[in-house]
N, C-alpha and C positions, 0 to 999 in steps of 0.2 A: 146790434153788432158794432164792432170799433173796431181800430185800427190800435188805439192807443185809449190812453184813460181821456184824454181832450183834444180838440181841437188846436193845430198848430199853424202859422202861417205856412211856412217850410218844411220839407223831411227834414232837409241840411241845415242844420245851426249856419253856413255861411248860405244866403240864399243865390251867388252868385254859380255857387254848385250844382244848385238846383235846376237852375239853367244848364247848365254846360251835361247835365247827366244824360239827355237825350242821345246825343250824340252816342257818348258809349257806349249805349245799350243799342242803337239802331239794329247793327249786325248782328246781336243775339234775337231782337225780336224777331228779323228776318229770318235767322233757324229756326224759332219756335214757332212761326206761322207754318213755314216748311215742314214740319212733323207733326201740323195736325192735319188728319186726314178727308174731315170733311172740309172741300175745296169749294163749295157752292151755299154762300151764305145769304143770296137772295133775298129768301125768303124769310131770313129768320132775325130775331131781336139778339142783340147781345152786350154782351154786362162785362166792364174791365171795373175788374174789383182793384182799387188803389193804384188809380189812372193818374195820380201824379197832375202835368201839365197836359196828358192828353194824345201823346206822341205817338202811343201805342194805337190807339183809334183810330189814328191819322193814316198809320201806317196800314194795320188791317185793312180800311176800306181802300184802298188803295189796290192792295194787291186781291181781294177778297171782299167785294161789294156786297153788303149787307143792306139789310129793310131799315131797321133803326138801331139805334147803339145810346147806354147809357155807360158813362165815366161816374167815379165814386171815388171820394177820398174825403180826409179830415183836415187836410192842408187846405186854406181857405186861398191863400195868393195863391198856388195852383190852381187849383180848380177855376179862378178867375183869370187867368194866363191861356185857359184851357178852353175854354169858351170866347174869348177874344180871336184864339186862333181856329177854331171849328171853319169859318166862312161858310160853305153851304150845304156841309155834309150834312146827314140826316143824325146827329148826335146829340146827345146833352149828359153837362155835366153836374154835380150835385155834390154839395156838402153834406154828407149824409151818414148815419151810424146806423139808420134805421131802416131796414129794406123792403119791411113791409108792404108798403102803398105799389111795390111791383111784383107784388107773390104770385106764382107761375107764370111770369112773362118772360122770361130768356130760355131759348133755343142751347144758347152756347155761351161759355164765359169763361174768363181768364183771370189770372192774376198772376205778376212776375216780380219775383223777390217781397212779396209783401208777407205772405203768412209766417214766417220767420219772426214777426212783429206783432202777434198778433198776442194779447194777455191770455182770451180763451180760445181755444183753439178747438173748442169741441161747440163753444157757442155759435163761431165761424160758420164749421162744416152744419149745423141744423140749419142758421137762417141759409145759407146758401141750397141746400135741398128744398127750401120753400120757394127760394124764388124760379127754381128753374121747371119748365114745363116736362112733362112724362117724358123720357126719352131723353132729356139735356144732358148737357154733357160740359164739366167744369175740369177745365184744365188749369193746374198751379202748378208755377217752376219756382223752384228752391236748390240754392246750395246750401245755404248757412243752415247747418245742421251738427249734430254732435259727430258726426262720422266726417266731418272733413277735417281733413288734418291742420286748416286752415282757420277753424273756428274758435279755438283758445285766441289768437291774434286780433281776428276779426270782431270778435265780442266787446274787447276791450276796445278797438277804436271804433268800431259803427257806435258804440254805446255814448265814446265822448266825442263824436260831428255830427250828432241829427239829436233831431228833439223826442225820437220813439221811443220806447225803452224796447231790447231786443230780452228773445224766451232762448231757454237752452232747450231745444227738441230733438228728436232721432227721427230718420227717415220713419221708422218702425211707430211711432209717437201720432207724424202725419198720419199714414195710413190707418193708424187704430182709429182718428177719432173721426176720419169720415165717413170708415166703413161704421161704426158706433152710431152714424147719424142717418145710416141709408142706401148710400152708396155704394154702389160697387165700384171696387178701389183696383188700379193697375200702376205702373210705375214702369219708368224705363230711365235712361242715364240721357242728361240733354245731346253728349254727345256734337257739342261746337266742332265742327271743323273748320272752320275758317281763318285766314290770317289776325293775329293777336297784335296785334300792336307792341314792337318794343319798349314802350314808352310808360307803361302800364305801372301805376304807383306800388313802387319798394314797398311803401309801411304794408300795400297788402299784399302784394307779392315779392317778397323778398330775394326771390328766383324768377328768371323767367320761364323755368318751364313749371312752376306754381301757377302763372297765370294762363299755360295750356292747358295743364290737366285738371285745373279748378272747373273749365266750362265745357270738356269734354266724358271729366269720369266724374268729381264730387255734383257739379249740378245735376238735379233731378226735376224731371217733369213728370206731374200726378197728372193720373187720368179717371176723373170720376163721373161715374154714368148713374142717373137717376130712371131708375125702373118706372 
């Protein structure tokens, strides 16, 4: 499985971005923990597919203490940024394409703003039904999709400030390929309600209320459940 065709230090061609990205995204992760429903992660193992520096993990166990947690990415200086700041959490992070070596051991798994990136997308969704145990359940949030109004602009500059290459997909596109792989597939609108920061970059929001209704009505959270 990949993320991309190779290994990159950074998402962000500037890696100082890369740093400062936690921050933004904090109060979305804080929604997206908020709207999953199982609240009691104990017991269970869990998998942040394209865990970046880790922030996500960080933040989970925090609000949602978990048994053990792997991070997965191809960005090599994340994942070592990631693991420096773990301290005593029950986590680990990996450079990894290959997910193998943990087929049926996650309870529950995420990923946010990654499959957008992703070359195959049907490859994705199979190795991810391997890894999860009877019953898991894989949640992925995505906007950047053909149906945001937002994504002819967005293409064009995620494409030239990070070293991915980004896919043109349809919500319609997601759901086919992991229902195609197993899952049963549901969707709902992420739905952000929270304060937006006015500050929010023009190139991608050229309005500001492009950057309310980008993470209240175009972001989407998949919700896919392995039988």
């Amino acid at each position: 499985m990949t993320l991309a065709q190779a290994n990159y230090g950074t998402w962000h061609a500037d890696p100082q971005r890369e740093v400062a990205m936690a921050d933004g995204h904090r109060p979305y992760w804080e929604h997206f923990i908020g709207l999953v429903p199982e609240t009691d992660l104990a017991g269970r193992d869990v998998l942040d597919f394209g865990c970046n520096r880790g922030g996500f993990l960080q933040l989970l166990h925090d609000r949602r203490p978990f048994r053990w947690g792997l991070g997965v990415d191809i960005a090599t200086d994340s994942i070592a940024a990631a693991e420096a700041a773990k301290g005593g959490l029950p986590v680990e992070h990996r450079v990894a394409t290959d997910l193998s070596p943990w087929a049926g051991r996650f309870d529950i798994a995420f990923s946010y703003e990654v499959i957008y990136l992703l070359p195959d997308i049907a490859d994705h969704a199979a190795r991810m039904l391997e890894v999860m145990r009877p019953g898991g359940v894989y949640y992925a949030v995505t906007g950047c999709h053909t149906d945001s109004p937002l994504w002819p602009r967005w293409r064009t500059l995620i494409g030239g400030t990070t070293n991915a290459p980004v896919q043109d997909r349809s919500p319609d596109d997601y759901a086919a390929a992991f229902a195609a792989a197993g899952f049963s597939v549901s969707v709902k609108k992420f739905g952000f309600d929270g304060f937006v920061p006015a500050t929010k970059d023009k190139r991608y929001y050229p309005k500001l209320v492009d950057a309310i209704t980008y993470g209240a009505e175009h972001k989407l959270l998949f919700r896919m459940v392995k039988a």
